[in-house]
C-alpha positions as CSV (number, residue, x, y, z in Angstrom):
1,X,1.8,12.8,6.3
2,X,5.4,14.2,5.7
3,X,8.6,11.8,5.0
4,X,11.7,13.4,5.6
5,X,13.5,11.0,3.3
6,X,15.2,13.6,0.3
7,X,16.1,10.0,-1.5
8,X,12.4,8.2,-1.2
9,X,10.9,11.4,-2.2
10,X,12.8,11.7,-5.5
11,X,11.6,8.5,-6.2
12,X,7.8,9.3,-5.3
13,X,7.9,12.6,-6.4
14,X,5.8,12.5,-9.7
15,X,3.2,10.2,-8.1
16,X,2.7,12.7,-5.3
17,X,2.4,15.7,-7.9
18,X,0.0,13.9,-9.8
19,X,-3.7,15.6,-9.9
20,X,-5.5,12.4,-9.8
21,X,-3.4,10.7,-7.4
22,X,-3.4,13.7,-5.1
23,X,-7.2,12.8,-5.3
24,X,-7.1,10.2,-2.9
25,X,-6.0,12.7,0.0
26,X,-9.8,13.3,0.2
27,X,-10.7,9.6,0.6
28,X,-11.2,7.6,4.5
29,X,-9.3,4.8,4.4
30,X,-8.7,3.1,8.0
31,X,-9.2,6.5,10.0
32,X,-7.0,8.4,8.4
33,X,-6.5,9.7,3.8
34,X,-6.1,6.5,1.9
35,X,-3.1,9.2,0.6
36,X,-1.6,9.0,4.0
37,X,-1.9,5.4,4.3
38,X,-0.7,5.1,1.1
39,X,2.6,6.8,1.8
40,X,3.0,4.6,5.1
41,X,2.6,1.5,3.1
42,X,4.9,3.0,0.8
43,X,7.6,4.3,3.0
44,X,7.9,1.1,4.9
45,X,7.9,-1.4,1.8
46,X,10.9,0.9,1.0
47,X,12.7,1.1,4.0
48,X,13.2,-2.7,4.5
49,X,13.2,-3.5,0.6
50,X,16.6,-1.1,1.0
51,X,17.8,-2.8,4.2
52,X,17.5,-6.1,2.1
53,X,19.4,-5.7,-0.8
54,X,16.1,-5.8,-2.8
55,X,14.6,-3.4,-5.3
56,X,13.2,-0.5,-3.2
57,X,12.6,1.9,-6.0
58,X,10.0,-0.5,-7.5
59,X,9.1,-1.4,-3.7
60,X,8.5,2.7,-3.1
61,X,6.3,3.2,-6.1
62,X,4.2,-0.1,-6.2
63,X,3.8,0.8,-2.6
64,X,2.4,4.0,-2.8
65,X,-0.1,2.9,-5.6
66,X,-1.2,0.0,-4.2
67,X,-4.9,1.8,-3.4
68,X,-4.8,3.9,-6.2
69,X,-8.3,4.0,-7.2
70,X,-11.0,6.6,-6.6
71,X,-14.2,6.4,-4.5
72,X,-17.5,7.8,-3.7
73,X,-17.3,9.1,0.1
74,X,-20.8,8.3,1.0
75,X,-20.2,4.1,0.0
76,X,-22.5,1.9,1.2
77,X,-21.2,-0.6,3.5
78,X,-21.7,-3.2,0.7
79,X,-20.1,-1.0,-1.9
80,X,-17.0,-1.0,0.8
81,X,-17.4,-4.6,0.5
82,X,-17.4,-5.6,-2.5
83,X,-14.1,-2.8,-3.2
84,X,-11.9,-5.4,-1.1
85,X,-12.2,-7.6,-3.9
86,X,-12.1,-5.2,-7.1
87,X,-9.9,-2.1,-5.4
88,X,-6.4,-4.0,-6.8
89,X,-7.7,-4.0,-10.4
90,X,-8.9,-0.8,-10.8
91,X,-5.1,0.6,-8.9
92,X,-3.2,-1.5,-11.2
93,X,-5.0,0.2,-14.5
94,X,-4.9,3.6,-13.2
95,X,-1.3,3.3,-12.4
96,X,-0.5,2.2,-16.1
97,X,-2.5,4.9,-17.3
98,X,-1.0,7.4,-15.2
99,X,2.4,6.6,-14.4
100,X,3.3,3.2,-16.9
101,X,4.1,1.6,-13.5
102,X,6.5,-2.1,-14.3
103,X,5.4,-5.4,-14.4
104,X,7.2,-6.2,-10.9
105,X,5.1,-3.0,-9.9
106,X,1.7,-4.0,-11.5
107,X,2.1,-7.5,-9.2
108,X,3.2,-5.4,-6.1
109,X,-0.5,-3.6,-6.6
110,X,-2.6,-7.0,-8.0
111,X,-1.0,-8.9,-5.1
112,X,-1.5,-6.6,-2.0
113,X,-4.6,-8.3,-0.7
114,X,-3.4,-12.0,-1.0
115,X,-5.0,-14.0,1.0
116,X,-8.3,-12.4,0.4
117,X,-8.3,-12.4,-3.0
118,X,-6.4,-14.8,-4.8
119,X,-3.2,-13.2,-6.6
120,X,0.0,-14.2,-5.0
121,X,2.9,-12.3,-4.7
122,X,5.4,-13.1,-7.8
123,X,8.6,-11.0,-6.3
124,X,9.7,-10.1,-2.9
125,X,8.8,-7.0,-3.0
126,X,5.4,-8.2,-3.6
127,X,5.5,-9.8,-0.4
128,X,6.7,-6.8,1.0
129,X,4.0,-4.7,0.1
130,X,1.5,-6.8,1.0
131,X,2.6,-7.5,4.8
132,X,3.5,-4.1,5.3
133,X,-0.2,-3.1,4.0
134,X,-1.5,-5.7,6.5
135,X,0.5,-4.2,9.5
136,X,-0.1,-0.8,8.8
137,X,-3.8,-1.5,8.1
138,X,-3.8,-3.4,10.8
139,X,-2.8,-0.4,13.2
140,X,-4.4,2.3,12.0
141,X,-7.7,-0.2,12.2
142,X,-6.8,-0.6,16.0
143,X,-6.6,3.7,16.2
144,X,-9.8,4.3,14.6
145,X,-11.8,2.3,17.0
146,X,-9.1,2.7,20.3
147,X,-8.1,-1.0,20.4
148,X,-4.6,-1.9,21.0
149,X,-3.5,-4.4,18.7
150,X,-0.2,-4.0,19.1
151,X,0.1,-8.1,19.6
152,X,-1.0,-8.4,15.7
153,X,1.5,-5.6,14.0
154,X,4.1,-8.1,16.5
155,X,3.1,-11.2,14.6
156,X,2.7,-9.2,11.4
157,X,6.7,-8.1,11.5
158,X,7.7,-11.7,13.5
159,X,6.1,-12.9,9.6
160,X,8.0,-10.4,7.5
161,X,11.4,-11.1,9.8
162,X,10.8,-14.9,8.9
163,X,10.7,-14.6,5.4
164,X,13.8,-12.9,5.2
165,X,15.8,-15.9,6.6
């Protein structure tokens, strides 16, 4: 996936260069590279973290490491699983290790699969992150198997535009 965006790449740019985070390019996530999700979920988060006055540098980089972990390719489907409930861990540690990532950016990656697991979202960018994830998800889920849910991105974004109020 290619952003034309000179001022969210700058921001990005040492994540993307990154040999192990370049690693997830080669994992399926949805259909399409968990990389290219990544930068979607990223991208997004920043775009209307920007058009709210909020911080969208933090909302740019907690975005795009939000699935920062590695994988086998051949997972089982309980392996799969059980990685909805683990994946935000493992991304947050990796993303200190590699990149000291903030504490507003560690919650952005804990956070990004409230409801399912149990971390809320501390900061609005949190929130962010975490219903853009689900929209975006949400529509590349509907690609991979030819549905068209575009009625559930719609609710998805009638959420997000709710919370701003």
């Amino acid at each position: 996936m290619s952003i034309d965006d000179k001022d969210y790449y700058i921001l990005v740019k040492d994540i993307l260069d990154n040999k192990t985070f370049k690693m997830i390019g080669d994992i399926e996530h949805h259909g399409i590279s968990r990389l290219d999700h990544s930068i979607k979920v990223s991208y997004n988060s920043y775009k209307i973290a920007k058009m709210l006055g909020l911080d969208y540098k933090d909302a740019a980089r907690g975005g795009l490491l939000h699935d920062f972990f590695l994988s086998k390719k051949d997972r089982t489907q309980l392996e799969r699983f059980l990685s909805t409930f683990t994946h935000p861990k493992i991304a947050v540690k990796n993303s200190i290790n590699e990149f000291n990532v903030n504490k507003k950016q560690q919650d952005m990656i804990k956070s990004h699969m409230f409801p399912i697991n149990l971390t809320v979202p501390k900061y609005a960018e949190s929130w962010i992150v975490n219903l853009v994830d689900k929209a975006v998800g949400s529509f590349e889920f509907g690609v991979k198997f030819k549905y068209h849910i575009s009625c559930i991105v719609n609710i998805y974004v009638v959420i997000l535009l709710n919370l701003i109020k």
